[in-house]
Structure formats: structure tokens, C-alpha cells
C-alpha positions as CSV (number, residue, x, y, z in Angstrom):
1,X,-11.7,13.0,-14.8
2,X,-13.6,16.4,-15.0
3,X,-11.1,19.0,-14.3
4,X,-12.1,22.7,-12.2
5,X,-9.8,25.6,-12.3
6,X,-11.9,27.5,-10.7
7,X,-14.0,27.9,-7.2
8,X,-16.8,29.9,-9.2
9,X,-19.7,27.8,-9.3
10,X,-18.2,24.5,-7.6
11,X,-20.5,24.2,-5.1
12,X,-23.4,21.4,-5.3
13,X,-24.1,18.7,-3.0
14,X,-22.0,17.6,-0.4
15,X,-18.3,16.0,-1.8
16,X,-15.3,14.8,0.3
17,X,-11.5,16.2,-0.4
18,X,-8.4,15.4,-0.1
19,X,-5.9,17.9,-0.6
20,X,-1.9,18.0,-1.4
21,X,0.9,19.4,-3.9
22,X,0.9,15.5,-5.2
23,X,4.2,16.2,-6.7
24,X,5.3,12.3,-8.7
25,X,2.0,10.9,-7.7
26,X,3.6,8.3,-6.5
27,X,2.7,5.4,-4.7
28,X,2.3,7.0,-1.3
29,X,0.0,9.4,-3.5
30,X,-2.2,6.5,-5.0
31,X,-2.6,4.6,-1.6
32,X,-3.4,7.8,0.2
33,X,-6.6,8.5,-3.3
34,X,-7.5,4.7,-2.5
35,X,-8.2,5.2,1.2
36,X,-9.6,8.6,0.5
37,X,-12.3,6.8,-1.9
38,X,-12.3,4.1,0.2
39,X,-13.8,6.6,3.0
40,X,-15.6,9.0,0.7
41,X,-17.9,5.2,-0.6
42,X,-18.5,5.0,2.9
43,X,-20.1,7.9,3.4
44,X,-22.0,7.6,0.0
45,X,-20.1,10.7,-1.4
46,X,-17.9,11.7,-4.7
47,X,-14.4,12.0,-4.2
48,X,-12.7,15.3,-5.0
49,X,-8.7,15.9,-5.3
50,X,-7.6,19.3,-5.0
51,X,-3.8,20.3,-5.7
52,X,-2.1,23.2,-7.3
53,X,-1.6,25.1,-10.6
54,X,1.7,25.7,-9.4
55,X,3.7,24.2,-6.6
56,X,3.5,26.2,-3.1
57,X,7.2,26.0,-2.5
58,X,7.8,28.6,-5.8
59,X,6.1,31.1,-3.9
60,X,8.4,30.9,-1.0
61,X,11.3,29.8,-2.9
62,X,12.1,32.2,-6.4
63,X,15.4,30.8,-7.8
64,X,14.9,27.4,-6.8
65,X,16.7,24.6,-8.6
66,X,14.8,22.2,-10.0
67,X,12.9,20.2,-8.1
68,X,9.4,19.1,-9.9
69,X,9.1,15.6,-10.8
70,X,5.5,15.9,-12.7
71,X,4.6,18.9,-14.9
72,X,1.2,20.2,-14.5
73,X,-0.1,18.3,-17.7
74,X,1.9,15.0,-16.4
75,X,0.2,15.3,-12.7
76,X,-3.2,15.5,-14.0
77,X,-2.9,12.8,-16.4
78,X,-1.6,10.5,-13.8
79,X,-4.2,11.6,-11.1
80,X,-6.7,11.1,-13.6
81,X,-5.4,7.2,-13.9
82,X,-6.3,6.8,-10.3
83,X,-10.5,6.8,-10.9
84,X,-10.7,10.5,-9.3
85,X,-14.0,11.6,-11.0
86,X,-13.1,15.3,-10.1
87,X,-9.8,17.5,-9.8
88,X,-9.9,21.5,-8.6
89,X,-6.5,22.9,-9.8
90,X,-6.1,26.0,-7.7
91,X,-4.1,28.5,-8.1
92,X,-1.8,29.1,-5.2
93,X,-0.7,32.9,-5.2
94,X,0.2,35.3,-2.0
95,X,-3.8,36.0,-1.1
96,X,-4.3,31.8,-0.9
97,X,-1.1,31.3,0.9
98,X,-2.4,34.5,3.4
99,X,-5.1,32.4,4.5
100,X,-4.9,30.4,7.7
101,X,-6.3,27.1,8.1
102,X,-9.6,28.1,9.8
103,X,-9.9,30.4,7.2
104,X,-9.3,28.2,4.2
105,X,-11.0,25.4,5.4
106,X,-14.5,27.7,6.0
107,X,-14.0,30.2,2.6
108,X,-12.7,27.6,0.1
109,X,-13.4,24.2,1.3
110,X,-17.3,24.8,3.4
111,X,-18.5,27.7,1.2
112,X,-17.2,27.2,-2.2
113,X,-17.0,23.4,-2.1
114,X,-19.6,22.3,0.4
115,X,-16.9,19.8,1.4
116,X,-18.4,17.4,4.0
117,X,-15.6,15.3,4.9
118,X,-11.4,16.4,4.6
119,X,-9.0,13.5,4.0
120,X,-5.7,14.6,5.2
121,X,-2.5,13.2,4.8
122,X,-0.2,11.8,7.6
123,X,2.3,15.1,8.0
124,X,-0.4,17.2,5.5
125,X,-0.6,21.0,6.5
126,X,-2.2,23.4,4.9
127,X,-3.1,27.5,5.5
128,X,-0.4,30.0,6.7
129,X,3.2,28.5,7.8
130,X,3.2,30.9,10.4
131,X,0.1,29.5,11.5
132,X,1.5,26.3,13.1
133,X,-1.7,24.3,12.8
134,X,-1.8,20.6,12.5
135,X,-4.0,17.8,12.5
136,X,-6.0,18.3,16.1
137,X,-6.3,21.8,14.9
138,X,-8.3,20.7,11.6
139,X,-10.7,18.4,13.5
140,X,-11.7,21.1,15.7
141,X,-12.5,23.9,12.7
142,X,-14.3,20.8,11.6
143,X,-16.8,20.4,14.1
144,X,-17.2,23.5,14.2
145,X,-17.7,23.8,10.2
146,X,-20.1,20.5,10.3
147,X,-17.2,18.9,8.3
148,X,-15.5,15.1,9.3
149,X,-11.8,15.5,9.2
150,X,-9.8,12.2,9.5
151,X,-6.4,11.6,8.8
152,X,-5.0,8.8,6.4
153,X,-2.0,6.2,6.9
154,X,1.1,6.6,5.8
155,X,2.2,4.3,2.7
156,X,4.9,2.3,4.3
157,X,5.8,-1.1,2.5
158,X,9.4,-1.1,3.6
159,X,8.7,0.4,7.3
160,X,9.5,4.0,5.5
161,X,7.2,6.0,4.3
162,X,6.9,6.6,0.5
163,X,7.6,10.9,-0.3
164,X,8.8,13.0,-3.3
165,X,11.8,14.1,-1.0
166,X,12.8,10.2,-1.2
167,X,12.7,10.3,-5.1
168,X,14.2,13.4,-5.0
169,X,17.2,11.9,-2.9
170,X,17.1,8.9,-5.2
171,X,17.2,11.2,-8.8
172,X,20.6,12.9,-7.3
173,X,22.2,9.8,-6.6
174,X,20.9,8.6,-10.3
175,X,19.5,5.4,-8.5
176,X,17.0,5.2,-10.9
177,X,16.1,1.5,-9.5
178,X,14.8,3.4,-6.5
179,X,13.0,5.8,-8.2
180,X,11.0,3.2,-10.0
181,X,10.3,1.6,-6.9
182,X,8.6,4.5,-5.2
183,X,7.0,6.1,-7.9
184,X,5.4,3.0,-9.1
185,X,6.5,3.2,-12.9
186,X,9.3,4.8,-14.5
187,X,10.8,8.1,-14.5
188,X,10.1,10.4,-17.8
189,X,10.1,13.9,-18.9
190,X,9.0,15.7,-22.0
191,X,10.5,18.3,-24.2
192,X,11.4,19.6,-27.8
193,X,14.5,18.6,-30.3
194,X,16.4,21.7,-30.4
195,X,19.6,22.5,-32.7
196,X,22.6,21.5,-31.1
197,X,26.7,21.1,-32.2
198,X,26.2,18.2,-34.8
199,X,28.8,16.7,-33.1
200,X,27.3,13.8,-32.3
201,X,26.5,13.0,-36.1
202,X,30.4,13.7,-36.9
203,X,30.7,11.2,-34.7
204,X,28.2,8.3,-36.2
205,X,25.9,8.7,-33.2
206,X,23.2,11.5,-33.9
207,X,21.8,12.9,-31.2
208,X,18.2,14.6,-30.5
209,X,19.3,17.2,-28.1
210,X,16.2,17.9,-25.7
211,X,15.2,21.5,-24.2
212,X,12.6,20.3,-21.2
213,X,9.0,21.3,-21.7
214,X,8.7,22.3,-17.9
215,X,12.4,23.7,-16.9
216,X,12.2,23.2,-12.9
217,X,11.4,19.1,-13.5
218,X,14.1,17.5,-11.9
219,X,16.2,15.2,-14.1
220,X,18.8,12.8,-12.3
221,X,22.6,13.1,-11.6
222,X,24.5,14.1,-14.4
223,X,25.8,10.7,-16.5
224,X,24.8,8.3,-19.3
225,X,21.2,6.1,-19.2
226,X,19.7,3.9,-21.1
227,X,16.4,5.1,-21.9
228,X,13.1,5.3,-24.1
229,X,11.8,7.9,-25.9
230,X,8.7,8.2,-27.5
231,X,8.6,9.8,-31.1
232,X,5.3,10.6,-32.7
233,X,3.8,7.4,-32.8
234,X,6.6,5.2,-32.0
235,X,9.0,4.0,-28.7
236,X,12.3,3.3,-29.2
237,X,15.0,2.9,-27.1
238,X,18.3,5.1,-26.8
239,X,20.9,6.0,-25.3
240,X,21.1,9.8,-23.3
241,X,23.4,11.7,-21.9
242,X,23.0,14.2,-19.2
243,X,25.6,16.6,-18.4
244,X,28.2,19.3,-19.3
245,X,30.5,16.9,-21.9
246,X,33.7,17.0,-19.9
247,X,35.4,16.6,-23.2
248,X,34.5,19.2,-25.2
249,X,34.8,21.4,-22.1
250,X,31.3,22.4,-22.6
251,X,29.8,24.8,-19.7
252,X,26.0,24.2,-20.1
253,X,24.3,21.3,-18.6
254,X,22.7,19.4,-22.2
255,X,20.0,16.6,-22.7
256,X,21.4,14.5,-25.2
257,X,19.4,11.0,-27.0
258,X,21.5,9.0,-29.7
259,X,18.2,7.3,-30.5
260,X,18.8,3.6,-31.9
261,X,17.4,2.4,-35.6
262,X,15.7,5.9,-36.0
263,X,16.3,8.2,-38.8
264,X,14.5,11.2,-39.7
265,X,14.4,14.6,-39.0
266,X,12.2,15.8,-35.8
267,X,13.7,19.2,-35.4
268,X,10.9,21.4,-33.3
269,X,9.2,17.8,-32.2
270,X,7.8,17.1,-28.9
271,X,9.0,13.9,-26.9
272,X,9.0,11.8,-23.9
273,X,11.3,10.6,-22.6
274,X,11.9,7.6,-20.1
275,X,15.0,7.2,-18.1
276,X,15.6,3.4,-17.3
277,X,18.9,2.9,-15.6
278,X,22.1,4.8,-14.7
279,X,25.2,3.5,-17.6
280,X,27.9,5.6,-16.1
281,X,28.8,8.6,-15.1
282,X,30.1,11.2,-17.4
283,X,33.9,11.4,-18.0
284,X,36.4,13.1,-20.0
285,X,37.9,11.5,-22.2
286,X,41.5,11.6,-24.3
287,X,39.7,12.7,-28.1
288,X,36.7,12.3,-29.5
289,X,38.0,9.1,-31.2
290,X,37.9,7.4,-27.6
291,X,34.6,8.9,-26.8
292,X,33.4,7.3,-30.0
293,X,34.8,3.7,-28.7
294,X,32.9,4.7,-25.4
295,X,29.4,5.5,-27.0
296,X,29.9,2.1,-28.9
297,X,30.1,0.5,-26.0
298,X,27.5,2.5,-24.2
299,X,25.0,1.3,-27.5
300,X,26.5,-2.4,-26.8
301,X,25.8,-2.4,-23.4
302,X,21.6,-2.1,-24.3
303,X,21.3,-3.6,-27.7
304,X,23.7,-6.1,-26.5
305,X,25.2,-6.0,-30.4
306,X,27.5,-4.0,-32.4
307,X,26.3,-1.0,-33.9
């Protein structure tokens, strides 16, 4: 996939577009590429997917928790997996967000894009939120612009459609069955191996203790998960905790991996990790001799042996 980051010089012959945040690209995100190719081969034209540098709602929203489930680097890759030959990554600052939908559609998408036909999604809006513009609106700045605006489907296998506010819901609940499900594959982040306590070593269980290469992804509700995590070259599975450690009274919120049959020092490393399913929530326990019996357990319950 040839990536843009720029308008400069993007103009050729005549593409179609479809535009979105495509936060997850998740399933509702693939279907609504497929029909968006599907209606760009039609029309004998190339397919491009424009989205964002950075997500519009941290513009309106400084301070936000967060709330990202792809990182830039993540989004592109996975966009790139659905056969989009071209991606413009925008940059969406106060002067893009100014614009209306008129405005945008005839200065970025007509005159810098030569954009011949808009896919939009279902509920897609785009221009100034004051603006109040919607779907009818777009098909008349169309005709006006020479440019075919249609409007895709809703991915709905269930009756409901598929959304990032869904997986978000589904992430706080640590449901991660229901993540998986809508997202299509499994949830992961990335990040470094930072110092932490050692505690988990005085323990017998080492941990890789994670500081997130994007800080507003969203990780799920505080508790224990099975999980994978890729380092260097290899997978291997582990066991992480998400949370504050009740027992140790600790007031910051840690990513913790025990990862199993690994040794080695990765101190300053980069990882992925992939969260598989929900253990437990986090507890407090009596002394760190019972939280030792519990992280047993917790090992037991995936390798299904004694450590």
C-alpha cells in the first residue's frame, strides 16, 4: 500500500474515496473497504482510503482517557492487509476541522484529489460539527462537484451493527471474547520493557513490566489475562497483569507479563502484546506468599501444568 501524507501533488486521474477515523479496523471497517472496492471496480477506478494522523476527537477532547484501539503504525498496517493500493494520512488540525463539508469536499477531495466518486459510511460525517450536514447534504455538493456520492451498508451479522464504541464497551468489561468477535482477530498493543520493583522475580515469576508505545490506546478492565507476547523473533505465551497491585498498595496503574519458558534480558526492547482472555480480576491478597500460590495457579490455569 503506497502511503500519502500529503495533498501536495496527489492529484492525477480520477480515484474514488472513502473516508473515516478507522479506529480497530474492524470488521465493520473491512466490509465497508470491500464494498468501497467493490463500487470503485465498477466504475473502472483505484480505490483510495483517507483517515487521520491523529484522531479528530483529540482535537475536541485534550485530557481524554484513553480511548485508541490502533496506533497510527498498527492502523496502517492493518488497512494495508485489506488490498487498499493507496492511503492519504491527513493531518486533522483546527484549519481542517474549520472547514464545512461543501468546503472540504470541493478544496481537499475535487481539487487536490480529483475524487470522482465518495463512499461514505452508514452514520459517516465529516466537515464542521456545527455544520449539521449529513448524507442528502453530500449528494447534493456532489452533483454539484461532478462527484458520485453513495452511501455504504452497515456491517450487521448479529442485527447490530459492528463500531469501535462496541469494542470499547467490550474492553471495560474485559470481555475480551467480544472484542475478538468484532474486531476480527485479537486484541494487542505494543510497548517497551521498562525497570520495574523486581518483585515479581523475588517472587519466582519475573515479570517484563510494559510502558505502551502509544499512551491513549485503550487496554481492558484492570485484572489478570492470559496472553502472548511477541519478543524479537519469537511468540510465547504469558501471563499479564493489568492494574494498581491491591497488595502492595501500589497507586499507579502497571502492565505486567510473567512470560513463560523465557529467560533473558530485554530491558529497553520493543514488544507486542496480545491479550487472549480475562483470568480474574485483580485482588488483594493476605501476603505475598498467597499471591505467590495465586500466580501459580494463574500459570496452571494456561499451561495446564505446574510450574
Amino acid at each position: 500500500m503506497e502511503v500519502f501524507t500529503s495533498l501536495d501533488n496527489l492529484r492525477g486521474g480520477p480515484v474514488a474515496v472513502t473516508i473515516g477515523s478507522f479506529d480497530g479496523v474492524h470488521r465493520g471497517h473491512r466490509a465497508m473497504i470491500a464494498q468501497a472496492r467493490a463500487l470503485a471496480d465498477e466504475r473502472g477506478l483505484p480505490l483510495t482510503v483517507v483517515t487521520f494522523a491523529r484522531h479528530p476527537r483529540l482535537l475536541f477532547s485534550e485530557g481524554c482517557p484513553p480511548f485508541l484501539l490502533t496506533d497510527t503504525d498498527e492502523k496502517l498496517s492493518l488497512l494495508a492487509s485489506t488490498g487498499v493500493e493507496r492511503c492519504l494520512l491527513l493531518p486533522f488540525d483546527r484549519q481542517m476541522a474549520s472547514l464545512s463539508a461543501r468546503e472540504f469536499m470541493q478544496q481537499v477531495l475535487k481539487e487536490k484529489m480529483n475524487v470522482a466518486m465518495l463512499a461514505v459510511g452508514y452514520d459517516h460525517r465529516f466537515g464542521s460539527p456545527s455544520s449539521g450536514e449529513g448524507f442528502g447534504q453530500y449528494v447534493e455538493y456532489g452533483k454539484e462537484l461532478s462527484m458520485e456520492v453513495v452511501q455504504m451498508q452497515p456491517y450487521a451479522p448479529d442485527g447490530d451493527a459492528v463500531s469501535s464504541s462496541k469494542i470499547r464497551g467490550a474492553l471495560t468489561a474485559g470481555d475480551m471474547q467480544r472484542v475478538e468477535q468484532l474486531l476480527g482477530r485479537t486484541y494487542s498493543f505494543a510497548g517497551s520493557v521498562v525497570q520495574g520493583a523486581a518483585l515479581g522475580r523475588r517472587l519466582g515469576f519475573p515479570t517484563a513490566n510494559i510502558s505502551l508505545a502509544e499512551p491513549l490506546k485503550m487496554l481492558p478492565l484492570d485484572g489478570v489475562y492470559e496472553c502472548r507476547i511477541d519478543v524479537r523473533t519469537q511468540s510465547y505465551r504469558g501471563v499479564m497483569n493489568i492494574g494498581c497491585k491491591p497488595t502492595l498498595d501500589n497507586k499507579e496503574r502497571t502492565i505486567e507479563v510473567f512470560i513463560i519458558d523465557f529467560e533473558g534480558d530485554i530491558y529497553g526492547e520493543r514488544v507486542r502484546v496480545e491479550v487472549l482472555r480475562r483470568l480474574r480480576g485483580e485482588r488483594r491478597f493476605a501476603g505475598l506468599d498467597e499471591l505467590r500460590a495465586q500466580i501459580e495457579l494463574d500459570v496452571r490455569a494456561i499451561t495446564g501444568n505446574e510450574k
